[in-house]
PyMOL Python script that loads the backbone (N, CA, C, O; Angstrom):
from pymol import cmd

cmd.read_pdbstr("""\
ATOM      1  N   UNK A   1       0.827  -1.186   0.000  1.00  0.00           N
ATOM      2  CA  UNK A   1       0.000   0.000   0.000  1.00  0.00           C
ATOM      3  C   UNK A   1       0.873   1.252   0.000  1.00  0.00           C
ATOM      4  O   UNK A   1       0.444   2.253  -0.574  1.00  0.00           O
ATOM      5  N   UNK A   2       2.107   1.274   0.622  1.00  0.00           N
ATOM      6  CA  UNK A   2       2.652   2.547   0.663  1.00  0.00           C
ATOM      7  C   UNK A   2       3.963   2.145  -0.297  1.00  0.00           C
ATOM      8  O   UNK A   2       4.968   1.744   0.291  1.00  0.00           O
ATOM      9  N   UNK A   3       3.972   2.186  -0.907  1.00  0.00           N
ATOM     10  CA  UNK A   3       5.308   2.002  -1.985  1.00  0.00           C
ATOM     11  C   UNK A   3       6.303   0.766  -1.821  1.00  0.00           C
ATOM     12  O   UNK A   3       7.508   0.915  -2.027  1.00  0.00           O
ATOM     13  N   UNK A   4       6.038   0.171  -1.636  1.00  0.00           N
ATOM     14  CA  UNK A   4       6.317  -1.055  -1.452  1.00  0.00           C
ATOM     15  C   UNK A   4       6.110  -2.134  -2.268  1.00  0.00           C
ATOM     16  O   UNK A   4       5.972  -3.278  -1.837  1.00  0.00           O
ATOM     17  N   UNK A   5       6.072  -1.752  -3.717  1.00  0.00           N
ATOM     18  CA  UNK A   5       5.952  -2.938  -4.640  1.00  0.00           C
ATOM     19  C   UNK A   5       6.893  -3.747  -4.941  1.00  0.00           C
ATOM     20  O   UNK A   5       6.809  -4.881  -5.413  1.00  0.00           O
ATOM     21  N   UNK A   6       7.911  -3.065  -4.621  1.00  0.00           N
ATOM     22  CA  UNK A   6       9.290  -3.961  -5.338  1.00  0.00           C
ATOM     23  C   UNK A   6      10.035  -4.985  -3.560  1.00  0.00           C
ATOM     24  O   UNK A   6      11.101  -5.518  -3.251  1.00  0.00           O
ATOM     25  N   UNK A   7       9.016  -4.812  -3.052  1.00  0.00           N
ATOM     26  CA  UNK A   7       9.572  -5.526  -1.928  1.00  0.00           C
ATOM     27  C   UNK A   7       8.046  -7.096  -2.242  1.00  0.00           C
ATOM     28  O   UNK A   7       8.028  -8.039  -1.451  1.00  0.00           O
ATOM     29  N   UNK A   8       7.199  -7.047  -3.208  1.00  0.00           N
ATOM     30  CA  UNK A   8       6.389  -7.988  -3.173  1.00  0.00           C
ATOM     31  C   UNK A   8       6.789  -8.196  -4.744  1.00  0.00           C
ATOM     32  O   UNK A   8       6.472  -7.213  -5.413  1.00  0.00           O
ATOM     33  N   UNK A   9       7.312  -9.077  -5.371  1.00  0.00           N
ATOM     34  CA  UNK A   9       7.379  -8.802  -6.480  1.00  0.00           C
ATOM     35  C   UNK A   9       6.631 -10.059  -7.246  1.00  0.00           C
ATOM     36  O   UNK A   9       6.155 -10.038  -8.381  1.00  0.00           O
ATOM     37  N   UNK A  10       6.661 -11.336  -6.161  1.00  0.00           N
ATOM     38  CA  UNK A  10       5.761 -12.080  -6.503  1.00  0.00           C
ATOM     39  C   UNK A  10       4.109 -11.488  -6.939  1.00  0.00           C
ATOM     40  O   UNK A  10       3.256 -11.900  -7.726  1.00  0.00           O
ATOM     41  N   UNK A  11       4.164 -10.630  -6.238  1.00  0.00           N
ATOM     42  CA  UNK A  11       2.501 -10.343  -6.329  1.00  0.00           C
ATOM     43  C   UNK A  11       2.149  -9.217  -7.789  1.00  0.00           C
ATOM     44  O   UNK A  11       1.165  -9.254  -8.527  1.00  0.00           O
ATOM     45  N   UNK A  12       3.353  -8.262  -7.840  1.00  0.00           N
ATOM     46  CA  UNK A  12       3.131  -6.952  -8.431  1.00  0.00           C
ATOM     47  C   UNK A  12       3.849  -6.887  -9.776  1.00  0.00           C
ATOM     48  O   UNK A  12       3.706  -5.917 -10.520  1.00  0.00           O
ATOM     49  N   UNK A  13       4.878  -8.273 -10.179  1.00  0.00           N
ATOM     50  CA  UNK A  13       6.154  -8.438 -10.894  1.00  0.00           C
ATOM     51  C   UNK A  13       7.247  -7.231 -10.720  1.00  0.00           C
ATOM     52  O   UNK A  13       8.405  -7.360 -11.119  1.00  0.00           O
ATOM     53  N   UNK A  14       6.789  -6.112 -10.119  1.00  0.00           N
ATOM     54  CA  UNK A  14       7.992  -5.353  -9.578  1.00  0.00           C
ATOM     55  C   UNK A  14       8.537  -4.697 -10.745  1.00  0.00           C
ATOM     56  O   UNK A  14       9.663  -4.208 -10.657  1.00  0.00           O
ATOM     57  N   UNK A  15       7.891  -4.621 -11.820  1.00  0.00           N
ATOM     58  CA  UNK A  15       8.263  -3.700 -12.603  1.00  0.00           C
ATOM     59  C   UNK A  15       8.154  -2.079 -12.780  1.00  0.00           C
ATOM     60  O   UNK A  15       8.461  -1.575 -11.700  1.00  0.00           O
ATOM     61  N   UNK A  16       7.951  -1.451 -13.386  1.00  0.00           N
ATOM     62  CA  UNK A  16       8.223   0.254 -13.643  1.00  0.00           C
ATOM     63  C   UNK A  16       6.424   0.389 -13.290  1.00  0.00           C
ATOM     64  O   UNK A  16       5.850   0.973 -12.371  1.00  0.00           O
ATOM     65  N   UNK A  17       5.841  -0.483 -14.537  1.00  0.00           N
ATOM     66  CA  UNK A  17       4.419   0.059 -14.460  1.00  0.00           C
ATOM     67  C   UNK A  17       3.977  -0.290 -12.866  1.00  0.00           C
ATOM     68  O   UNK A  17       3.213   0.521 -12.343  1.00  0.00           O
ATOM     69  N   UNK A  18       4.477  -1.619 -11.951  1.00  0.00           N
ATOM     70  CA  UNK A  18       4.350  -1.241 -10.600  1.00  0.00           C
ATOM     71  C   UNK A  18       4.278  -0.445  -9.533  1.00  0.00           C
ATOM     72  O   UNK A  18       3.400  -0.004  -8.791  1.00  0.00           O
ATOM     73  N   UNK A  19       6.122  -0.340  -9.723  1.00  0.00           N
ATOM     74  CA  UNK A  19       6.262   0.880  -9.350  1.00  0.00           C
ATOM     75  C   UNK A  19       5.518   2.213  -8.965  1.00  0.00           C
ATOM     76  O   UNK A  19       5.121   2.658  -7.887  1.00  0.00           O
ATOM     77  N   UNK A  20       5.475   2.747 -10.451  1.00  0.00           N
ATOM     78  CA  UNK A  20       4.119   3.756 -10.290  1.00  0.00           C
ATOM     79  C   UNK A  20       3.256   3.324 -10.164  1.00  0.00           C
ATOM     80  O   UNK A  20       2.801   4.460 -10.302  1.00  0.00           O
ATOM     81  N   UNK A  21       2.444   2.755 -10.020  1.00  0.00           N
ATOM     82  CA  UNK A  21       0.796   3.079  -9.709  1.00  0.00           C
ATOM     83  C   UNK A  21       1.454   2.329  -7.885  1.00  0.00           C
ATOM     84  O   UNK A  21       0.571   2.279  -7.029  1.00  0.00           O
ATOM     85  N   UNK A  22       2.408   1.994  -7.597  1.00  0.00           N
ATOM     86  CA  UNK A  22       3.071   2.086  -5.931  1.00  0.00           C
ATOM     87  C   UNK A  22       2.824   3.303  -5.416  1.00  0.00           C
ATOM     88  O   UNK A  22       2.243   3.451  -4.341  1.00  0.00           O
ATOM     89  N   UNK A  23       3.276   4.333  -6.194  1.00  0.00           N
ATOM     90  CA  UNK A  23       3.541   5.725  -5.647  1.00  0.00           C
ATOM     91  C   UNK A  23       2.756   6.451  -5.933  1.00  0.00           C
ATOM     92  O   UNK A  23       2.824   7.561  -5.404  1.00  0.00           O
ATOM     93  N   UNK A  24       1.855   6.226  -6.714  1.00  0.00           N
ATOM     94  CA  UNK A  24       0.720   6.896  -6.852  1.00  0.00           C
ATOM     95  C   UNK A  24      -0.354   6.603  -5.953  1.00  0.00           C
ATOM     96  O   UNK A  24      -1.121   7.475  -5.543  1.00  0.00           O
ATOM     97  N   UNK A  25      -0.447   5.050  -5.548  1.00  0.00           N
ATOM     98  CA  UNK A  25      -1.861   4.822  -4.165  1.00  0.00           C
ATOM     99  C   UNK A  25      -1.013   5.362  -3.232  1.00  0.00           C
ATOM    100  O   UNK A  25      -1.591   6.031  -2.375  1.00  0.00           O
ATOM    101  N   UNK A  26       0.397   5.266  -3.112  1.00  0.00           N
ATOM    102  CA  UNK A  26       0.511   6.532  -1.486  1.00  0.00           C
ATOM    103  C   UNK A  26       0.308   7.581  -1.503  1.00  0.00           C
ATOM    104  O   UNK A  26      -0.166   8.173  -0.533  1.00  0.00           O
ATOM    105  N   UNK A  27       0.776   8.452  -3.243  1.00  0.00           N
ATOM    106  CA  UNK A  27       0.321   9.737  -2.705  1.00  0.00           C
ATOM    107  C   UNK A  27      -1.323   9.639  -2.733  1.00  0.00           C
ATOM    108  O   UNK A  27      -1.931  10.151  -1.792  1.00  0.00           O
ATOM    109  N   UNK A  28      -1.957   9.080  -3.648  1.00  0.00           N
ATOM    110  CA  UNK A  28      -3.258   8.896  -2.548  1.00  0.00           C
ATOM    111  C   UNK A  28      -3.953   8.741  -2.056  1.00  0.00           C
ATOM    112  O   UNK A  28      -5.122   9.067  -2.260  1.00  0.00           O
ATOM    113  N   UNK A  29      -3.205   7.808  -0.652  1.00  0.00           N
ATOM    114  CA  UNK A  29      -3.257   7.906   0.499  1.00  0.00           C
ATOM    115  C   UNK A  29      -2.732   9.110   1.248  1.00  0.00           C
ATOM    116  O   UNK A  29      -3.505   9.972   1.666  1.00  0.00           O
ATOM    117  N   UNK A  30      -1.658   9.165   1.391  1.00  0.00           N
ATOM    118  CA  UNK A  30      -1.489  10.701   1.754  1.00  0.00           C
ATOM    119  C   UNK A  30      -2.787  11.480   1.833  1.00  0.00           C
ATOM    120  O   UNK A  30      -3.589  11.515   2.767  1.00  0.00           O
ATOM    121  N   UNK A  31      -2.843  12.292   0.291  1.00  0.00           N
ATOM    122  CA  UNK A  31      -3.877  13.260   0.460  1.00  0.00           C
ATOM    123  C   UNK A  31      -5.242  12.784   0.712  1.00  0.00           C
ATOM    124  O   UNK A  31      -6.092  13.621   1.016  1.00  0.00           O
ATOM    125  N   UNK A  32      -5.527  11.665   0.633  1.00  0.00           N
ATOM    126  CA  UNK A  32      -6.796  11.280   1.763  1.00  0.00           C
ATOM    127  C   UNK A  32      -6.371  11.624   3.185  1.00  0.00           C
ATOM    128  O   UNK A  32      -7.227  12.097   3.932  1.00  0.00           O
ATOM    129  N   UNK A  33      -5.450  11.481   3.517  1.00  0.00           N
ATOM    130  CA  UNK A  33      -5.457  11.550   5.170  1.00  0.00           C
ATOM    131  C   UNK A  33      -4.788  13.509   5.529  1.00  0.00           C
ATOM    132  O   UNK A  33      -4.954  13.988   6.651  1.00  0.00           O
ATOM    133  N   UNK A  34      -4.325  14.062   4.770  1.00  0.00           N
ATOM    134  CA  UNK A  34      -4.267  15.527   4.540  1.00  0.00           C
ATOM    135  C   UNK A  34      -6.137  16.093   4.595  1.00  0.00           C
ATOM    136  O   UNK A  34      -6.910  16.639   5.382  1.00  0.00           O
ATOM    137  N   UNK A  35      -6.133  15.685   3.597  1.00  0.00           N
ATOM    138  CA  UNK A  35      -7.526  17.038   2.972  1.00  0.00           C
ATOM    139  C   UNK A  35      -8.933  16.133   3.001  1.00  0.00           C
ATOM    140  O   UNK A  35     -10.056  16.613   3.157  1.00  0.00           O
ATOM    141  N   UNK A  36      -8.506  14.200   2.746  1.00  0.00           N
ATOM    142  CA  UNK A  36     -10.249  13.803   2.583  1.00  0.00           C
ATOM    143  C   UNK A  36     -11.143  13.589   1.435  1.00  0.00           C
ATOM    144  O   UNK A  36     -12.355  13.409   1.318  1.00  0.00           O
ATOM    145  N   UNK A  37      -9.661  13.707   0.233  1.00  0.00           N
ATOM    146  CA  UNK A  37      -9.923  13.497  -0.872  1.00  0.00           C
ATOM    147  C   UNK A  37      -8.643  12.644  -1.628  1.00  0.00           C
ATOM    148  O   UNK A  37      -7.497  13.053  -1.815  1.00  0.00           O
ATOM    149  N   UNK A  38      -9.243  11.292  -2.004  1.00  0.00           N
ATOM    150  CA  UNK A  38      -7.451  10.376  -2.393  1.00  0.00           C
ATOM    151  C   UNK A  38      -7.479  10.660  -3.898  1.00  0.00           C
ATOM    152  O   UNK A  38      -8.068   9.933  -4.698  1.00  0.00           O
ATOM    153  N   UNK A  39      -6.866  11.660  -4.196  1.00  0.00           N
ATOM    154  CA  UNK A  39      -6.413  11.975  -5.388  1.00  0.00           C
ATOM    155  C   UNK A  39      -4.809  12.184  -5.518  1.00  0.00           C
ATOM    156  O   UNK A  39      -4.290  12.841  -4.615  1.00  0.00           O
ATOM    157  N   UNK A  40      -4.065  11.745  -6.438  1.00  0.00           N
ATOM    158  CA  UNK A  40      -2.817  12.200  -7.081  1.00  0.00           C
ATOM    159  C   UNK A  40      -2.699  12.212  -8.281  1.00  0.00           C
ATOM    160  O   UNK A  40      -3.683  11.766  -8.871  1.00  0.00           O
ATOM    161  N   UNK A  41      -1.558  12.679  -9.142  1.00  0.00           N
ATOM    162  CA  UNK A  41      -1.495  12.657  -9.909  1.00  0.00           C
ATOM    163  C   UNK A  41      -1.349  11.543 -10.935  1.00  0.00           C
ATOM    164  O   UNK A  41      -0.324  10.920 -10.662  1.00  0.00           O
ATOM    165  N   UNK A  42      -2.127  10.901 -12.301  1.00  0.00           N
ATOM    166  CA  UNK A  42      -2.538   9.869 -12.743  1.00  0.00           C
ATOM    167  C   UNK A  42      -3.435   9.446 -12.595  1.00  0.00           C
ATOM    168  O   UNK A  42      -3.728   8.723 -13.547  1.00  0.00           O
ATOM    169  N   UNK A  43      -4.439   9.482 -11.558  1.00  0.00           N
ATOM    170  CA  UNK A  43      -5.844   9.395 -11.439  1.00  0.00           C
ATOM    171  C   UNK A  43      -7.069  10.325 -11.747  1.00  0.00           C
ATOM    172  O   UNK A  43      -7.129  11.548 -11.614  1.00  0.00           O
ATOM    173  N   UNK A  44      -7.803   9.661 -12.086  1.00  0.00           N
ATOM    174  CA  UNK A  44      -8.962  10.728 -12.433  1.00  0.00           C
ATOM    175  C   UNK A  44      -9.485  10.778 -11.614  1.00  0.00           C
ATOM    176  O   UNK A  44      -9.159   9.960 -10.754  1.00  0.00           O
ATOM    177  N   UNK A  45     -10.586  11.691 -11.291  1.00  0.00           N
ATOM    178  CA  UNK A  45     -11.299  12.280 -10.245  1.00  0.00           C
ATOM    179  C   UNK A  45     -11.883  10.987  -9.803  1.00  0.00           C
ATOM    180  O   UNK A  45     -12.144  10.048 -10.555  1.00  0.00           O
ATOM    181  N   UNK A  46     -12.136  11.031  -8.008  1.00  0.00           N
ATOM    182  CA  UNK A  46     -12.440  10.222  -7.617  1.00  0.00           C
ATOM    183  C   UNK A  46     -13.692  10.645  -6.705  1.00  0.00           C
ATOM    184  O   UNK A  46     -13.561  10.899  -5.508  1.00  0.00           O
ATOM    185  N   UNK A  47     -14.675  10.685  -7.250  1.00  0.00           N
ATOM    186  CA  UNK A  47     -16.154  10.598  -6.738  1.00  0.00           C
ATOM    187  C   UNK A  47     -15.845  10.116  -5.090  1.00  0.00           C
ATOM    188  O   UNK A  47     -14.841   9.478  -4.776  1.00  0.00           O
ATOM    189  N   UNK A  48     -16.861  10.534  -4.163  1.00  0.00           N
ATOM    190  CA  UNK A  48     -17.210  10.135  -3.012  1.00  0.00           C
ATOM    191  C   UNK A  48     -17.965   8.981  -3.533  1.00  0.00           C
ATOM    192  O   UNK A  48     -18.223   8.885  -4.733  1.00  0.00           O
ATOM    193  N   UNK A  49     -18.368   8.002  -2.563  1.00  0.00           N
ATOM    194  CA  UNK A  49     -18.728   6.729  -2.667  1.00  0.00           C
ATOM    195  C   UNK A  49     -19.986   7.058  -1.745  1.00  0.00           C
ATOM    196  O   UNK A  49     -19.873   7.379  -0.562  1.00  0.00           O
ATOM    197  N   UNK A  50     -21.666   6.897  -2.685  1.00  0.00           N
ATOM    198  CA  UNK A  50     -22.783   6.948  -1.759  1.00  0.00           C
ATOM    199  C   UNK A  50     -23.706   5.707  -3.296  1.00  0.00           C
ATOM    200  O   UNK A  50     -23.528   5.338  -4.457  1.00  0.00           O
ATOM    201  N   UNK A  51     -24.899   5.531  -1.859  1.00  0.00           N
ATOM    202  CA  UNK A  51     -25.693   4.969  -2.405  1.00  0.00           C
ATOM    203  C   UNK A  51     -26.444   5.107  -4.107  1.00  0.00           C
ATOM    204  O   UNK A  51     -26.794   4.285  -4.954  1.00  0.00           O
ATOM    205  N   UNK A  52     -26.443   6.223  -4.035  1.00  0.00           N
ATOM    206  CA  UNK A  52     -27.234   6.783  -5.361  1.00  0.00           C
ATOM    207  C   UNK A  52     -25.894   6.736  -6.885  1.00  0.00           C
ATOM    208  O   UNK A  52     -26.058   6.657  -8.102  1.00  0.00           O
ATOM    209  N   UNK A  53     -24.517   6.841  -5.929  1.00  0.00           N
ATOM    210  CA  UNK A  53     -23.254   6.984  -6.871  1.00  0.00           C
ATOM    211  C   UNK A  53     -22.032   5.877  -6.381  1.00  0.00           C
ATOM    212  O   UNK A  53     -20.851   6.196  -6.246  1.00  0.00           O
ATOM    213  N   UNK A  54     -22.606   4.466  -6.141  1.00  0.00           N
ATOM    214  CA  UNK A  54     -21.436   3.723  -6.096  1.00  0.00           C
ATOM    215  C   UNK A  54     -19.912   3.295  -6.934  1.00  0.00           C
ATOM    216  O   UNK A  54     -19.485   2.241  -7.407  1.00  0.00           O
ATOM    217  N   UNK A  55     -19.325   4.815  -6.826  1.00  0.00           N
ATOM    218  CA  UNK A  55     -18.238   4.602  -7.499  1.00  0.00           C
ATOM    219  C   UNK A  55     -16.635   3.935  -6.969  1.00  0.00           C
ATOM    220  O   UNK A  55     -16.232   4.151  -5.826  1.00  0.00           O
ATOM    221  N   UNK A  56     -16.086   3.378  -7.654  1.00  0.00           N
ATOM    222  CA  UNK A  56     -15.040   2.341  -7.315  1.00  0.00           C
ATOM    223  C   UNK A  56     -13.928   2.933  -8.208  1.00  0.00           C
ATOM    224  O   UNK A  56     -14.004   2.815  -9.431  1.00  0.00           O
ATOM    225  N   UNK A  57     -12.890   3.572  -7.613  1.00  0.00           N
ATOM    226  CA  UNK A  57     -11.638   3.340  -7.998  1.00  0.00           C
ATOM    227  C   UNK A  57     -10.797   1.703  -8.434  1.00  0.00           C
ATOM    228  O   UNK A  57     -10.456   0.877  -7.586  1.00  0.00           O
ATOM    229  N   UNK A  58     -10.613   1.554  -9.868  1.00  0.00           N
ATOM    230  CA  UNK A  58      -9.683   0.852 -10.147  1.00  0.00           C
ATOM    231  C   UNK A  58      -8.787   0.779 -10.901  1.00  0.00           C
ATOM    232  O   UNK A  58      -8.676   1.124 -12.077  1.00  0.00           O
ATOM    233  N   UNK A  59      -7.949   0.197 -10.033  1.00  0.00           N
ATOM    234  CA  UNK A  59      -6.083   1.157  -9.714  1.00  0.00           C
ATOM    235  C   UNK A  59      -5.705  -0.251 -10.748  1.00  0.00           C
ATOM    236  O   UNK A  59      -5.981  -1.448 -10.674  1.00  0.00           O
ATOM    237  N   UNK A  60      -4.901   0.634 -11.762  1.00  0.00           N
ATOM    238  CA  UNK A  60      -4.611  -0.219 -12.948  1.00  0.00           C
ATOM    239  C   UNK A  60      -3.222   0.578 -13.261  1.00  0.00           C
ATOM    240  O   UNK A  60      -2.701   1.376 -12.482  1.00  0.00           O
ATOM    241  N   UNK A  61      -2.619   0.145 -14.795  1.00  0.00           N
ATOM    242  CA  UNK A  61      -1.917   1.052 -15.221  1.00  0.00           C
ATOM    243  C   UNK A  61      -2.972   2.085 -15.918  1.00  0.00           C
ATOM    244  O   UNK A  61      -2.682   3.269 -15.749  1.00  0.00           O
ATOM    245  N   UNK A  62      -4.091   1.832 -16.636  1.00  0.00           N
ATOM    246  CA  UNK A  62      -4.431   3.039 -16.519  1.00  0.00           C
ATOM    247  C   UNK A  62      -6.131   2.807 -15.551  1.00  0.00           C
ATOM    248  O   UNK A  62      -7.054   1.999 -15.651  1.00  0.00           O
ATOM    249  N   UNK A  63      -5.864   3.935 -14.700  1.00  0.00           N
ATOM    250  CA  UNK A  63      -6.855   3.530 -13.169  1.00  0.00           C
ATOM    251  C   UNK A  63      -8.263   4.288 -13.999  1.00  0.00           C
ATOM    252  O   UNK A  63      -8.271   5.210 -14.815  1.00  0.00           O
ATOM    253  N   UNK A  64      -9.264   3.582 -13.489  1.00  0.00           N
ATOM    254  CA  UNK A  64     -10.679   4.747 -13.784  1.00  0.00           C
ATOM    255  C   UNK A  64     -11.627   4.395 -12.449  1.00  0.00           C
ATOM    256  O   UNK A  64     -11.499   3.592 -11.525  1.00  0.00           O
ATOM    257  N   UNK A  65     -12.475   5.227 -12.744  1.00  0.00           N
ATOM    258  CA  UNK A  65     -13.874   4.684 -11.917  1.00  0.00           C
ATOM    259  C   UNK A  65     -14.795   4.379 -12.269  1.00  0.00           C
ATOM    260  O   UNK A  65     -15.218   4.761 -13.360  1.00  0.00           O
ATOM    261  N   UNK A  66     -15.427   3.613 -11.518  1.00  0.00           N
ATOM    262  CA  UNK A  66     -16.326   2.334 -12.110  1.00  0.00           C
ATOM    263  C   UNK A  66     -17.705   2.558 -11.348  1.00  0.00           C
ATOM    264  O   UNK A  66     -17.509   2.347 -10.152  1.00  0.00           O
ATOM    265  N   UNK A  67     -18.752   2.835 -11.547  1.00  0.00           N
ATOM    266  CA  UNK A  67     -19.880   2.613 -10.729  1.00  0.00           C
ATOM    267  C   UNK A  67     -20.669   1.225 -10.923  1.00  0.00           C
ATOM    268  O   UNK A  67     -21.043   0.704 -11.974  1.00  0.00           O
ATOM    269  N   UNK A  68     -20.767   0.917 -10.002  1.00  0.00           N
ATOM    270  CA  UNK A  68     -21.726  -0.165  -9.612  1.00  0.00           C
ATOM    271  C   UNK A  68     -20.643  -1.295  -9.702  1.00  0.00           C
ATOM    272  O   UNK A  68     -21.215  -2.343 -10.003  1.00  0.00           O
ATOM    273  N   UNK A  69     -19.390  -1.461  -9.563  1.00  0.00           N
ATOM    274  CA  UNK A  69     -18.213  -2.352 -10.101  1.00  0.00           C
ATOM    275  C   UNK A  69     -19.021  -4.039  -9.316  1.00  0.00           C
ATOM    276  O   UNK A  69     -19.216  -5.062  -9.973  1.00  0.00           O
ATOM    277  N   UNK A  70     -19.175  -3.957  -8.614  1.00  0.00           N
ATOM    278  CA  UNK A  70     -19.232  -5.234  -7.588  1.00  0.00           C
ATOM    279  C   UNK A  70     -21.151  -5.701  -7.566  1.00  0.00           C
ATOM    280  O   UNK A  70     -21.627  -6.598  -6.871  1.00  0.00           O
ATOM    281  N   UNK A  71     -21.632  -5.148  -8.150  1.00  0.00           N
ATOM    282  CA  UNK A  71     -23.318  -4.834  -8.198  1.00  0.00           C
ATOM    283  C   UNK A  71     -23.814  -6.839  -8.973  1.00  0.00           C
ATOM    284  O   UNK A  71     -24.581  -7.540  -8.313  1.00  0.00           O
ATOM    285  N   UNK A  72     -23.473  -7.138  -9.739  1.00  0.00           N
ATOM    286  CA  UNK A  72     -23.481  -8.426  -9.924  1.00  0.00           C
ATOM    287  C   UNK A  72     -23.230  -9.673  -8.558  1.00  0.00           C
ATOM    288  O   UNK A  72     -23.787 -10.466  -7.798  1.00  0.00           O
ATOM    289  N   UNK A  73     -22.305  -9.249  -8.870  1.00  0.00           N
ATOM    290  CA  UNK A  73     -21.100 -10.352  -7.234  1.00  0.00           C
ATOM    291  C   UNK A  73     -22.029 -10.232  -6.030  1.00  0.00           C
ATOM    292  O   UNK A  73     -22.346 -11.149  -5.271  1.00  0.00           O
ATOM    293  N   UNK A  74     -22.466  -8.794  -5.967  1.00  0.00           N
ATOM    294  CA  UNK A  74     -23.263  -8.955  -3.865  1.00  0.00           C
ATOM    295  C   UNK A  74     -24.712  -9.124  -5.095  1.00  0.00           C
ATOM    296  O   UNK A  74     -25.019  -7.960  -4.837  1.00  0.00           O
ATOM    297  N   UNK A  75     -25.411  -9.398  -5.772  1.00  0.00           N
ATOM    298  CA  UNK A  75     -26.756  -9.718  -5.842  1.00  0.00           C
ATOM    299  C   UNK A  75     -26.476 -11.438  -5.760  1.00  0.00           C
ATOM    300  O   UNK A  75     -27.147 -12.214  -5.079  1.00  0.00           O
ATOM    301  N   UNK A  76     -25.507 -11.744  -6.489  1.00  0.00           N
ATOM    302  CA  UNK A  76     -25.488 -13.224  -6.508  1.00  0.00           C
ATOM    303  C   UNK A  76     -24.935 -13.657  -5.372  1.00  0.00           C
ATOM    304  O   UNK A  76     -24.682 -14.856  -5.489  1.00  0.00           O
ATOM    305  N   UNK A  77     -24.554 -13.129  -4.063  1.00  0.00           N
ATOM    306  CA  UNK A  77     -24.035 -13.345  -2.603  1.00  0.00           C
ATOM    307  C   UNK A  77     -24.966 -12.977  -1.917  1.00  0.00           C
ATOM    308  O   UNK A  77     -24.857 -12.839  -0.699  1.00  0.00           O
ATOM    309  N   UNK A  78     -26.271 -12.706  -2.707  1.00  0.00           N
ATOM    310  CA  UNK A  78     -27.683 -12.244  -1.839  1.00  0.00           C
ATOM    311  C   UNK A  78     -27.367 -10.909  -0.853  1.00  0.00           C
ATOM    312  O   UNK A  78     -28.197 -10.901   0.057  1.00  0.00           O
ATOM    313  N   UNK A  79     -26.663 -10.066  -0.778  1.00  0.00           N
ATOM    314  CA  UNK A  79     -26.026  -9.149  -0.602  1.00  0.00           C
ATOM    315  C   UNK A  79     -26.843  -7.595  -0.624  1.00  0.00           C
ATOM    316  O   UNK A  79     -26.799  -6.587   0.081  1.00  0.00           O
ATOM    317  N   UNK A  80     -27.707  -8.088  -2.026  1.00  0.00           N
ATOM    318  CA  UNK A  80     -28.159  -7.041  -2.264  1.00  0.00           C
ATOM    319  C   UNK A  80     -29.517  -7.386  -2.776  1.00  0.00           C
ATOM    320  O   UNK A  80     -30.288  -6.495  -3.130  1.00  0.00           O
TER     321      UNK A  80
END
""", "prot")
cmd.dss("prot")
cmd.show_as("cartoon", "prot")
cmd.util.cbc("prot")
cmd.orient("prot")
């Protein structure tokens, strides 16, 4: 979570495109825990997460947001 990809490399292959999007969920994290908004640079705007706007950050090489990402999965886990 905090830049630490190249110490998991089984998981992340520890390459460049790792790397960054490493340093990009810390910075943010960071500015979530600054201001309350996890944005850095390489990401697109990241919506608050409510009922009416279930949006999902997913952190890729290239990251977007996704509404309703998981909306299948919890109906078929009776969930929803």
């Amino acid at each position: 979570m905090f830049a630490n990809a190249a110490l998991v490399k089984t998981s992340t292959g520890g390459g460049s495109d790792a790397l960054a999007l490493s340093r990009t969920v810390s910075q943010a994290w960071v500015n979530f825990a600054r201001n309350g908004k996890p944005s850095a640079e390489g990401l697109p705007d990241w919506p608050a997460y409510t009922t009416d706007n279930p949006a999902t950050m997913v952190l890729d090489k290239e990251s977007r947001v996704a509404v309703d990402l998981d909306r299948k999965l919890l109906q078929t886990a009776g969930a929803l």
